[in-house]
C-alpha positions in Angstrom: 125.5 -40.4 -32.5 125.0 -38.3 -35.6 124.4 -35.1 -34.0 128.4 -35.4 -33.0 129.9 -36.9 -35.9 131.7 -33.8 -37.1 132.7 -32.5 -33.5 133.7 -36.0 -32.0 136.0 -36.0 -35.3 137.0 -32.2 -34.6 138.3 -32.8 -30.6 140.0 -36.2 -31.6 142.6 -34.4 -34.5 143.1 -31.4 -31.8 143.9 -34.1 -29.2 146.1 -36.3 -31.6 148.3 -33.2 -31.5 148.5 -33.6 -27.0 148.9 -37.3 -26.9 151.8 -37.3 -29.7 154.0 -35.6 -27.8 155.9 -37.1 -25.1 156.8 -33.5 -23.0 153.5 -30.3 -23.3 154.3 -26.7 -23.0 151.6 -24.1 -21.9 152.0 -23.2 -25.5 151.1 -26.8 -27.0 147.9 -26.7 -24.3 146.6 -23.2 -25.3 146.7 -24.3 -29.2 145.0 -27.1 -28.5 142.6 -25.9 -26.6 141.7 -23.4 -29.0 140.7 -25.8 -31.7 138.6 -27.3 -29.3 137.1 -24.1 -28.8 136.9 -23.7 -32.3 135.1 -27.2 -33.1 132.7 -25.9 -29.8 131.1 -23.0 -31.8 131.1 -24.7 -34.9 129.2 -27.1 -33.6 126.5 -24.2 -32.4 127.7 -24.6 -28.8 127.1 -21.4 -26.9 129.7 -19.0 -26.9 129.5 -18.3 -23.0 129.5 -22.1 -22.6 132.7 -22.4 -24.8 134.6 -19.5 -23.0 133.7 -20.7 -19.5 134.9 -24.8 -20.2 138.0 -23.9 -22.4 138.8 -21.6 -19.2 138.2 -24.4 -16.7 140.2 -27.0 -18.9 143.5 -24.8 -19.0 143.6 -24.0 -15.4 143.9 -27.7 -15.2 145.7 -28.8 -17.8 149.0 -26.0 -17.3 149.4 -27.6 -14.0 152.9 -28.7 -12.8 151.0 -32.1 -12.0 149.9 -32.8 -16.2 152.6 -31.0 -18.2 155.3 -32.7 -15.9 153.5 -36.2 -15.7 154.8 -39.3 -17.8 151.2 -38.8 -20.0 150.4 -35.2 -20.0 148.1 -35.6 -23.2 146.1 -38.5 -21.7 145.8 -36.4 -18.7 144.6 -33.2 -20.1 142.4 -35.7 -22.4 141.0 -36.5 -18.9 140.7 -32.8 -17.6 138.5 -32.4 -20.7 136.7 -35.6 -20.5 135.7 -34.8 -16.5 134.5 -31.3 -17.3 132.4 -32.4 -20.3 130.6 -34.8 -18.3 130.1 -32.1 -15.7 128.5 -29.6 -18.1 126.4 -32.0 -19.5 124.8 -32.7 -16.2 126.8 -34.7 -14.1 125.0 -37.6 -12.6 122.2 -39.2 -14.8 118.9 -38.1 -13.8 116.5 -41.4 -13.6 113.3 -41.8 -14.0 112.2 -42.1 -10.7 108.4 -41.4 -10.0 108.3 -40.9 -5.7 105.5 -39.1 -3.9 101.5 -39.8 -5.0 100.0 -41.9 -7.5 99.4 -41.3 -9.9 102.3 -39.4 -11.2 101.7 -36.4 -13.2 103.7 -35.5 -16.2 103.5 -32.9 -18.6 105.0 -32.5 -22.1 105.2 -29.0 -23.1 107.6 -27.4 -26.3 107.1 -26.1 -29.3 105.1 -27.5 -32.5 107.3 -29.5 -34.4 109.7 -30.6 -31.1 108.6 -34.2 -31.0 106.2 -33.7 -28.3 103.7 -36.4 -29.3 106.1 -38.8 -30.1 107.9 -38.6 -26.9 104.6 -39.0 -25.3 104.4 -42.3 -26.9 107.8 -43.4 -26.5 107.9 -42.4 -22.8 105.1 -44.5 -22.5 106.3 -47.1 -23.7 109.4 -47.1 -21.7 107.3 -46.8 -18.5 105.7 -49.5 -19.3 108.6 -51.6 -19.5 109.4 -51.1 -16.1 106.2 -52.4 -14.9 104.5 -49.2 -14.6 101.1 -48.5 -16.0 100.9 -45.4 -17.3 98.0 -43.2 -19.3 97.9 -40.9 -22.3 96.1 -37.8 -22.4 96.1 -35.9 -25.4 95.1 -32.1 -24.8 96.5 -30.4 -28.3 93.5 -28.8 -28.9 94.7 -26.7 -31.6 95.9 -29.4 -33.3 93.5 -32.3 -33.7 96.0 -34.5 -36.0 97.9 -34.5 -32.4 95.3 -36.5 -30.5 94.7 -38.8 -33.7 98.7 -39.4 -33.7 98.6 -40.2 -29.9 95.6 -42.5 -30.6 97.5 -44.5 -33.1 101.0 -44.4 -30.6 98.3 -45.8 -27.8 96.7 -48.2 -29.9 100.6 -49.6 -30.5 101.8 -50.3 -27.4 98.5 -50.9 -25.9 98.2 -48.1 -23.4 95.0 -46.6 -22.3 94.1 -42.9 -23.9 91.8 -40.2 -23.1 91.1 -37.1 -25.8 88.0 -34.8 -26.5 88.2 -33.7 -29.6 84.7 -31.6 -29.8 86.0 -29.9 -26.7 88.1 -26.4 -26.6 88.4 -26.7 -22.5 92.2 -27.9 -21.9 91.7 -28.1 -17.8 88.5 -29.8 -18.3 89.9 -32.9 -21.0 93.2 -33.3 -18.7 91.1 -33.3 -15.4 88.5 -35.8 -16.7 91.4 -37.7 -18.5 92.9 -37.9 -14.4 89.8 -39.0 -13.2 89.3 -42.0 -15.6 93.1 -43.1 -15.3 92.3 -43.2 -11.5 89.9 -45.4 -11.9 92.1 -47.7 -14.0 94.8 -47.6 -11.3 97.5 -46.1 -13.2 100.8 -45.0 -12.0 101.6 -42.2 -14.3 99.9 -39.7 -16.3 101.8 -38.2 -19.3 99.9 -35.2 -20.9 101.0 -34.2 -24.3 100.2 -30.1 -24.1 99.6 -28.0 -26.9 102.3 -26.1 -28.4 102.9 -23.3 -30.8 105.1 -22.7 -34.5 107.0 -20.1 -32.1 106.8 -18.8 -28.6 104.1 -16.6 -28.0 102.6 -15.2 -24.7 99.4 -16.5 -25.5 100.7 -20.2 -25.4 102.6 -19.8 -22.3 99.8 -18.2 -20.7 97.7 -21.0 -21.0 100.4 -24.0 -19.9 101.0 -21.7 -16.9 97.2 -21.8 -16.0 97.4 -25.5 -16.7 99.9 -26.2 -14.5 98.6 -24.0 -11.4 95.2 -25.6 -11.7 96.4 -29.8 -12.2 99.8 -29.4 -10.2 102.0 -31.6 -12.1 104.3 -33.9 -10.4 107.0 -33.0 -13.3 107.6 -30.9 -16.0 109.4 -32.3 -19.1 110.3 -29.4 -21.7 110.9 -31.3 -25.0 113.6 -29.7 -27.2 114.1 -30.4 -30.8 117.9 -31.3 -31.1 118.2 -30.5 -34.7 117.4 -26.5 -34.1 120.7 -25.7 -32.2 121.0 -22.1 -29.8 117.1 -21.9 -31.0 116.7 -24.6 -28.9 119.0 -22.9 -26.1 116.7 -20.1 -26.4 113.7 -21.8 -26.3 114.7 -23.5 -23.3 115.6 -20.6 -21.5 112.2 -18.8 -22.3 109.9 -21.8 -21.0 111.9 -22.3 -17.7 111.7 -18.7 -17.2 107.7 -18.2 -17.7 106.4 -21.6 -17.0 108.9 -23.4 -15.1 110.4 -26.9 -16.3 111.5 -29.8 -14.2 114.0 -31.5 -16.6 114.6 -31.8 -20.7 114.5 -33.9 -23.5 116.2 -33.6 -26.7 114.6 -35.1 -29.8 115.9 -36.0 -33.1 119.7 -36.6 -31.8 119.9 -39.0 -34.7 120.2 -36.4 -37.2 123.2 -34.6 -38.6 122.6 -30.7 -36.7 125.7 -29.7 -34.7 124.8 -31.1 -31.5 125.6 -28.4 -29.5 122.2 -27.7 -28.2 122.5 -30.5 -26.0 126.2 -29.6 -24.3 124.6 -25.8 -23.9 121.1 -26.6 -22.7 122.2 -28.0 -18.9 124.2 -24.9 -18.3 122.0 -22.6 -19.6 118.3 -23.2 -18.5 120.2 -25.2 -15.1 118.1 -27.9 -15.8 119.2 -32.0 -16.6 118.2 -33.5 -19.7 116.8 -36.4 -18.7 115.8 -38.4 -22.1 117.1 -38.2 -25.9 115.1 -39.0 -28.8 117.9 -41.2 -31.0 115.3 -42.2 -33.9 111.6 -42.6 -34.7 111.1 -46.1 -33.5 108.9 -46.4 -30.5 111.6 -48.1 -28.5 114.4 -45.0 -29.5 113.8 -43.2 -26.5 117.1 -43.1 -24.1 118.0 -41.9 -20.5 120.6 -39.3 -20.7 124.1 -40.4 -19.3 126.3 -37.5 -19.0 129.4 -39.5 -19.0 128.0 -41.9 -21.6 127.5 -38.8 -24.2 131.1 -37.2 -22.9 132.7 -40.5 -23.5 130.6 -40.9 -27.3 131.7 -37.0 -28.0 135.5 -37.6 -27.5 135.5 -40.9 -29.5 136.0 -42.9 -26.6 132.9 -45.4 -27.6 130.1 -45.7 -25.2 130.2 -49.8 -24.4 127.9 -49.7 -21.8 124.8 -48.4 -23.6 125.8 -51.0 -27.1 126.3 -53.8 -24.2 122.5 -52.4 -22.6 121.0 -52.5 -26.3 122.1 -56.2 -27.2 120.4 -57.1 -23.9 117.2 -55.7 -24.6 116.9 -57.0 -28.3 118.7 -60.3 -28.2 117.5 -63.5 -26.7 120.9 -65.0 -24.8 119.1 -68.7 -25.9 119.2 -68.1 -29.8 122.8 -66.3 -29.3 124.2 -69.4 -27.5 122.6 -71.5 -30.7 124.0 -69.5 -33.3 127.2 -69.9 -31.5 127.0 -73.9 -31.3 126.1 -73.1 -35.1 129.1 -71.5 -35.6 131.4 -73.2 -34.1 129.8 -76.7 -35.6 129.6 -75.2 -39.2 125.8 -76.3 -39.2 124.9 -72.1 -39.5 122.5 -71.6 -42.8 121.3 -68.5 -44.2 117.7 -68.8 -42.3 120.3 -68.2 -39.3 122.3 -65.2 -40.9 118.6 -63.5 -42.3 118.0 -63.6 -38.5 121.4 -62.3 -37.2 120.9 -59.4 -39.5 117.3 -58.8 -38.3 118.9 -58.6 -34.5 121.6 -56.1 -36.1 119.4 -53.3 -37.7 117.0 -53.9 -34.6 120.3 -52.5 -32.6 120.1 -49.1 -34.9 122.4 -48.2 -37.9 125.8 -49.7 -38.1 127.2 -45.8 -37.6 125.9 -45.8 -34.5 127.1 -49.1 -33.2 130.4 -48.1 -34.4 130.3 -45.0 -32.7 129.8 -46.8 -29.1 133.4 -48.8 -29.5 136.0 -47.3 -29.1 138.2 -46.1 -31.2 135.0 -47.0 -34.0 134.2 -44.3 -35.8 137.7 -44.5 -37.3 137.0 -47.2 -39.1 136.2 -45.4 -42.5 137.0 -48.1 -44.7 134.6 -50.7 -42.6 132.8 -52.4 -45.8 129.7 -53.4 -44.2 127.0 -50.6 -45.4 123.0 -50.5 -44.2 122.4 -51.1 -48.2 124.9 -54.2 -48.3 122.7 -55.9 -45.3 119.2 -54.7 -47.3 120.3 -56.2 -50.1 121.9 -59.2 -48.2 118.2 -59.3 -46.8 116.1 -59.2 -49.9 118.7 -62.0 -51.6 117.9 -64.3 -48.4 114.0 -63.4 -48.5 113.7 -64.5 -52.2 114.9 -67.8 -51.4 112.9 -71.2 -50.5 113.1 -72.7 -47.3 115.6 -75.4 -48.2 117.5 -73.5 -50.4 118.3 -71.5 -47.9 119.3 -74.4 -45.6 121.1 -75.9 -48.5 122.3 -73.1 -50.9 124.3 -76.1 -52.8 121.3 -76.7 -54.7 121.4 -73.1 -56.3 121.8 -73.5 -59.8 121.5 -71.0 -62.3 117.8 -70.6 -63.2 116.8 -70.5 -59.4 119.4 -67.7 -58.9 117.9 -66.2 -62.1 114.8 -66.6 -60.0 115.9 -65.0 -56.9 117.8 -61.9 -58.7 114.6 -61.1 -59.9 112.6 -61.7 -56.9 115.2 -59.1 -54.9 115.7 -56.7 -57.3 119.7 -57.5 -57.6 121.9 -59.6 -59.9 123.5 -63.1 -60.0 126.4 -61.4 -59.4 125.2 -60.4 -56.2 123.7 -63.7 -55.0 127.5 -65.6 -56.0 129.5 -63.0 -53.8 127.1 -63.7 -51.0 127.1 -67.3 -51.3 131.4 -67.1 -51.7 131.4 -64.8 -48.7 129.4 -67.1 -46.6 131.3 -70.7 -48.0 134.2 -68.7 -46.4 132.7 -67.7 -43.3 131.6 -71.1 -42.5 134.9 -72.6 -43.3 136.8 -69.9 -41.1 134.8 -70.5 -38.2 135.2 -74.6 -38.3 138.5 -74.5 -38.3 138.3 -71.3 -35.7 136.0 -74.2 -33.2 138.2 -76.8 -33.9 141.2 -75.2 -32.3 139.4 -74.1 -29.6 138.0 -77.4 -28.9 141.9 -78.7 -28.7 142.4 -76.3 -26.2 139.6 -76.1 -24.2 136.0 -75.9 -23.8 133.5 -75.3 -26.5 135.1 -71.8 -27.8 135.2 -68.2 -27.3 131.9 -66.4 -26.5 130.7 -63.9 -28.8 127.6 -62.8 -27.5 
């Protein structure tokens, strides 16, 4: 997760200090604790939030129970770990939409936050749970809004309703009710209008909105990138309008991060989604513990296990494998195997969710290696991908122009993938002697 990069590496050099010594002092607890604290504000955590979770780690970790135990670093590494995932909410908060249909949710922030996006993309996660939910676009002061929720509809084919000619907010989000009614939808998801900054004006009129349609939920969306702006922000619109629960957008990005371990504790509300990129489908439930675990560089298996599920068919992964293991894998099946990678997100990312991943620094494999890998695959024929023996030197002159790279290029893929192929016959022959077909890999 990029928003942690710099504090995950931060907490795991003040830890290495704990965990390499066999015997802790108070002393060696309070030093480490304060570079923790240290890596907390740098990474635009709020101070209060830093003073209070440093103090609830020590009276903890100078216990007789950790300092005298066999591991006292992996236990104050737990202490840590426990109260993380409690000030970052806890227990996950679900989506769960109880009570009547349909359910009513509104988006509210500020310009800029994601709102419209995270319209679409909640959308589109409803709808993968077999839900059928409706649009309704009532930025009336920005008409680019309704035209962006149009094309977000249009994409995952979910059913919209906008007025653009109209200035009446309660009158486009109560007809907008009234026609997804009649289409028998289960949710409603109105994208609000927001403002460049918080003015009284703005939060005058959501709190009108809300009174008059009564929304089942309200969902304050948070630009992650801003830091204690977005503490602040959070704060104001609980206090004047009242929010239900949180998202965090743009958590892909390289801002500090610590908006999102201040936000619970300050506004007392659970983030319940994080926007982790701009594709439609990069819309995530927040797990507390998840996040904790990502933060202290203890990978987050369960949501890199949850992704492959999603975006790889468990038929063509049991192929490739037979592939593999038979040496009869071609580069049509490694242009595909890449094309399942990126769909799982950037390579720093998947690293990030083992652990112990984002050590690995001197990992070769870069997002411009597999573009190019990509566009050397793309240039070729059919068969000569399926039988790169009959390369010869005009057709890689061919493909090295077609891809933009050199011959060079093409040889050290082909030599790369001659080696792969042998590795992993000899790798299925000795499983085969022992027994069974092999290892799984998927």
């Amino acid at each position: 997760m990029g928003a942690f990069n710099s504090l995950s590496e931060k907490l795991q050099k003040a830890f290495a200090k704990l965990t390499g010594k066999g015997r802790l002092t108070e002393e060696d607890v309070t030093a480490a604790l304060k570079e923790v604290q240290i890596a907390l504000l740098e990474a635009d955590v709020n101070y209060k939030v830093v003073k209070d979770f440093t103090k609830k780690v020590k009276e903890q970790a100078i216990g007789k129970d950790v300092l005298e135990s066999l591991t006292p670093g992996q236990q104050v590494i737990k202490i840590v770990n426990a109260e993380l995932v409690e000030l970052l909410g806890g227990k996950i908060e679900k989506l769960e939409f109880s009570g009547k249909k349909p359910y009513i949710i509104f988006l509210v922030g500020l310009q800029g936050s994601g709102k419209t996006t995270t319209a679409g993309k909640l959308a589109y996660m409803i709808k993968g749970r077999n839900k059928k939910p409706f649009l309704i676009g009532a930025d009336i002061y920005r008409p680019a809004a309704m035209d962006q929720l149009e094309v977000l509809a249009k994409k995952i084919d979910v059913n919209i309703h906008y007025d653009k000619n109209s200035k009446n907010v309660k009158q486009i989000v109560t007809d907008g009710i009234k026609i997804a009614k009649s289409n028998n939808s289960d949710i409603i998801i109105v994208d609000t209008a927001g403002r460049q900054h918080l003015d009284e004006s703005m939060m005058d009129e959501l709190i009108d909105l809300k009174e008059s349609i009564k929304p089942d939920e309200v969902i304050l969306v948070v630009d992650g990138m801003t830091g204690q702006d977005a503490v602040n922000i959070g704060k104001e619109f609980n206090e004047k309008v009242g929010v239900d629960s949180l998202a965090v957008t743009k958590m892909d990005g390289d801002a500090r991060g610590g908006a999102v371990i201040s936000l619970r504790y300050i506004t007392g509300k659970q983030i319940k989604l994080i926007g982790m990129g701009e594709k439609i489908d990069q819309l995530e439930l927040f797990y507390p513990d998840r996040i904790a675990s990502r933060i202290l560089g203890m990978g987050d298996i369960l949501s890199l296990i949850e992704k492959a599920q999603d975006k790889i068919d468990e038929k063509s992964a049991l192929e490739l494998q037979k592939k593999l293991m038979e040496s009869t894998f071609t580069l049509e099946d490694f242009l595909e195997q890449i094309k399942q990678m990126k769909s799982l997100g950037s390579i720093e990312d998947l690293l990030a969710m083992i652990p112990g991943g984002n050590k690995l620094k001197n990992v070769q494999v870069n997002e411009k290696d597999l573009s190019k890998t990509e566009a050397i695959i793309l240039s070729m024929t059919k068969e000569e991908r399926n039988k790169p023996t009959i390369l010869n030197a005009s057709r890689k002159k061919r493909i090295s122009a077609g891809s933009g790279t050199e011959v060079q290029d093409i040889n050290r893929l082909l030599k790369q993938f001659d080696s792969t192929k042998t590795m992993m016959k000899q790798f299925g022959n000795m499983s085969k002697k022992r027994k069974g077909f092999g290892p799984k890999f998927f």
